[in-house]
C-alpha positions in Angstrom: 0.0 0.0 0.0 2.3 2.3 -1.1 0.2 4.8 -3.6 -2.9 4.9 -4.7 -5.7 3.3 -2.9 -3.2 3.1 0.1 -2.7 6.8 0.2 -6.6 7.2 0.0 -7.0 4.5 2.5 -4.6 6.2 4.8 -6.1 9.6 4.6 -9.8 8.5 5.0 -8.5 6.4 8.1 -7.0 9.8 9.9 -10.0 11.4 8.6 -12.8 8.9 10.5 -10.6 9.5 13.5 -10.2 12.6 13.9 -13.9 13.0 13.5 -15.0 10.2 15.4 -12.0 9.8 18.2 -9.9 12.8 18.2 -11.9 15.2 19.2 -13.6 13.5 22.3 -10.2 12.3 23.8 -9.2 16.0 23.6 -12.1 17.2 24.9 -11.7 14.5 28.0 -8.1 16.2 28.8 -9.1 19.1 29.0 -10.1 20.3 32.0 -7.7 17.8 33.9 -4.8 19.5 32.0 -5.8 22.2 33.3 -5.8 21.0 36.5 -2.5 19.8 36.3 -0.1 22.3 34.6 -0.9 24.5 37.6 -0.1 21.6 40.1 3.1 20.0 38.2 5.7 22.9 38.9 4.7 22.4 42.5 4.7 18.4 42.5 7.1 16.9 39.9 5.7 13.5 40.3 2.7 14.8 38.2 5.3 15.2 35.0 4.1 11.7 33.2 0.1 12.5 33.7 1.1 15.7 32.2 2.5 15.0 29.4 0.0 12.4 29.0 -3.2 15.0 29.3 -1.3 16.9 26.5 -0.8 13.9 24.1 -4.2 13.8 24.7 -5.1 17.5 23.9 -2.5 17.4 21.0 -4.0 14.0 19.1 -6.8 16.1 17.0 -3.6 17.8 15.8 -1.7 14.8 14.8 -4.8 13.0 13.5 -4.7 16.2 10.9 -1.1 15.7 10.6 -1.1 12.0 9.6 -4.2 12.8 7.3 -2.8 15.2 5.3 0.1 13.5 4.7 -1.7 10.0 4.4 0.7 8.6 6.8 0.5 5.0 7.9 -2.2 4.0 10.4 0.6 2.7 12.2 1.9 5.6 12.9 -0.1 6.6 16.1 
């Protein structure tokens, strides 16, 4: 699947999830990020869940990302 149907494959996949997925997982993080990039200065074991909550926050972005260059869906 390196042209053709696999590029249009690729892009519709990133497409159905950043309408279907994306969005609602970024949605979730919010408010706990929030939360939490007040609190992690003051308490570095907070770092990982962090970071985490803005993966989360950040995956609409990359689900554009990997669709408009019709990346692999391996590529999560």
């Amino acid at each position: 699947m390196s042209s053709g149907f696999g590029d249009a494959f690729n892009g519709f996949f990133w497409l159905l999830v950043l309408i279907l997925l994306s969005w609602w997982v970024a949605a979730l993080c919010f408010f706990p990020f929030l939360v939490f990039s007040v609190l992690t200065p003051c308490i570095g074991g907070f770092k990982n869940v962090y970071e985490l909550l803005l993966a989360g926050i950040m995956f609409p972005h990359k689900c554009s990302d990997n669709m408009v260059h019709r990346r692999s869906y391996d590529s999560f």
